[in-house]
C-alpha positions as CSV (number, residue, x, y, z in Angstrom):
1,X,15.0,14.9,9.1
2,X,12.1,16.4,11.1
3,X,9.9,19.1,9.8
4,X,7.9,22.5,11.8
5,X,4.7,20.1,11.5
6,X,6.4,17.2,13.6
7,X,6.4,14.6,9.8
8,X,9.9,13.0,9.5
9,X,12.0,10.8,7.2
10,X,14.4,8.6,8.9
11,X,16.9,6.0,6.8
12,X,19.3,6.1,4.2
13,X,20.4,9.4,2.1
14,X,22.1,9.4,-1.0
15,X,22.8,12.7,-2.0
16,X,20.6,14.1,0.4
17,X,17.5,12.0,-0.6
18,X,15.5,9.7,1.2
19,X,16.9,6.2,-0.4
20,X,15.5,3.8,2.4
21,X,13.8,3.7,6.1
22,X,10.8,5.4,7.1
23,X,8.0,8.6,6.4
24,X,5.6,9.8,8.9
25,X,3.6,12.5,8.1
26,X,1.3,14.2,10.9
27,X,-2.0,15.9,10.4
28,X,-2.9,16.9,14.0
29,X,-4.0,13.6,15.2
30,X,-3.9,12.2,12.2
31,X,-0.8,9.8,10.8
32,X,0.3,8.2,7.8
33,X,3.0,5.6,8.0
34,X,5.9,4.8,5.1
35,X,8.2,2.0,5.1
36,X,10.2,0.9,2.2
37,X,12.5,1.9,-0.5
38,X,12.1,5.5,-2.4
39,X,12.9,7.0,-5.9
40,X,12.5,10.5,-6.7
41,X,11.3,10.9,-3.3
42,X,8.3,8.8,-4.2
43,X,7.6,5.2,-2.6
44,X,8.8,3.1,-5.0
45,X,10.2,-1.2,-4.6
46,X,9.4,-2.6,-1.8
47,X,7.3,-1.0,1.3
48,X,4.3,-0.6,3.7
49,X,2.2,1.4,3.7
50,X,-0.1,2.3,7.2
51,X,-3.4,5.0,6.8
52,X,-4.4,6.5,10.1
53,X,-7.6,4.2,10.2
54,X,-5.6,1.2,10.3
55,X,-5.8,-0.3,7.1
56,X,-2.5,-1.2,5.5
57,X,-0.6,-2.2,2.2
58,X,2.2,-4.3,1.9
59,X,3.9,-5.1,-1.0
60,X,5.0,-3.2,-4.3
61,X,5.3,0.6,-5.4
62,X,6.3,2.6,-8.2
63,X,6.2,6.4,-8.4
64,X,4.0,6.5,-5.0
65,X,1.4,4.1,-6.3
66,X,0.5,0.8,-4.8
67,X,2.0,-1.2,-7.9
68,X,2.5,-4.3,-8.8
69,X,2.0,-7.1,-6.3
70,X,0.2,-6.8,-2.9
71,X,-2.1,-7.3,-0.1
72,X,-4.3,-4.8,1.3
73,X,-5.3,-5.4,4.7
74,X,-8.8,-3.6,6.1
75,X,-9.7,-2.7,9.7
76,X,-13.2,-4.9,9.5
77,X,-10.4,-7.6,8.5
78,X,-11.4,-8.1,4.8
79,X,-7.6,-8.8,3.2
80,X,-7.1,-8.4,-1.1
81,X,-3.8,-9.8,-2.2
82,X,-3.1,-9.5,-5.8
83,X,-2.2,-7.4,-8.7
84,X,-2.5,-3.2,-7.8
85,X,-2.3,-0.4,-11.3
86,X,-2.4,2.8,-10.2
87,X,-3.9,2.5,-6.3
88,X,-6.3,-0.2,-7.6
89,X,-7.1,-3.2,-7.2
90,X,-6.5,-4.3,-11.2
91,X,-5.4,-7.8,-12.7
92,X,-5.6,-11.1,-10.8
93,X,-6.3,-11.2,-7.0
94,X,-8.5,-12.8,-4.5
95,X,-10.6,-10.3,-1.2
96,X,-10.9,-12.8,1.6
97,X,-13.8,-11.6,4.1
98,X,-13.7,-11.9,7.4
99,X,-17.0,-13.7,7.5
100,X,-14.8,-16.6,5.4
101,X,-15.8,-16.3,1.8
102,X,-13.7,-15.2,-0.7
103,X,-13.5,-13.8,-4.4
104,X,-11.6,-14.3,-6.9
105,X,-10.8,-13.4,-10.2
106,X,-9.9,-10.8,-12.6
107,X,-10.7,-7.2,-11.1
108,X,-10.4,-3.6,-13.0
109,X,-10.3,-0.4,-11.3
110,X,-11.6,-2.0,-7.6
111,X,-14.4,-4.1,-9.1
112,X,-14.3,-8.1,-9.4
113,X,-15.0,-8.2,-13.5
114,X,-14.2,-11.8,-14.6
115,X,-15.0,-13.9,-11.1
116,X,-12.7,-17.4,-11.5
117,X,-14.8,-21.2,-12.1
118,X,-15.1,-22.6,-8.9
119,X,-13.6,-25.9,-9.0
């Protein structure tokens, strides 16, 4: 299905809804990429997730939200993988910079709270 501003779903229907496969949405030169399972016409199960600067979640959704686990990969190659609430980085997960340290811990709304012992 292709719409007047050029943003498509491609996949499996199921009743004429977007089950499985692929959403691009175009804003001029701007594009978002989808690829995963849907629910109400929401991301939601398994998918990917591509924003037009390059950065990219993989992993887990529910209603549209990143959700669950995942890894969040960043264009200056910093990488989170860990537990997501609600589009944020929330629970237990570790950022990995590119200059080679890391962080981990317990983090709440994006913010390392509790940072784990070092052993």
């Amino acid at each position: 299905m292709t719409y007047p501003d050029g943003s498509y779903h491609e996949g499996n229907f199921k009743n004429g809804e977007l089950e499985s496969g692929k959403y691009v949405f175009t804003m001029g030169d701007i594009t978002y990429k989808y690829e995963g399972t849907f629910k109400n016409k929401k991301a939601n199960g398994q998918g990917t997730y591509t924003f037009p600067t390059g950065q990219k979640y993989e992993g887990e959704f529910a209603y549209g939200d990143f959700q669950g686990k995942g890894t969040m990969t960043y264009p200056n190659g910093d990488k989170y993988t860990g537990s997501w609430v609600g589009d944020n980085m929330d629970g237990e997960g570790t950022m990995y910079h590119a200059n080679g340290t890391k962080e981990s811990g317990i983090w709440q709304m994006g913010v390392l709270v509790k940072p784990s012992k070092k052993k």
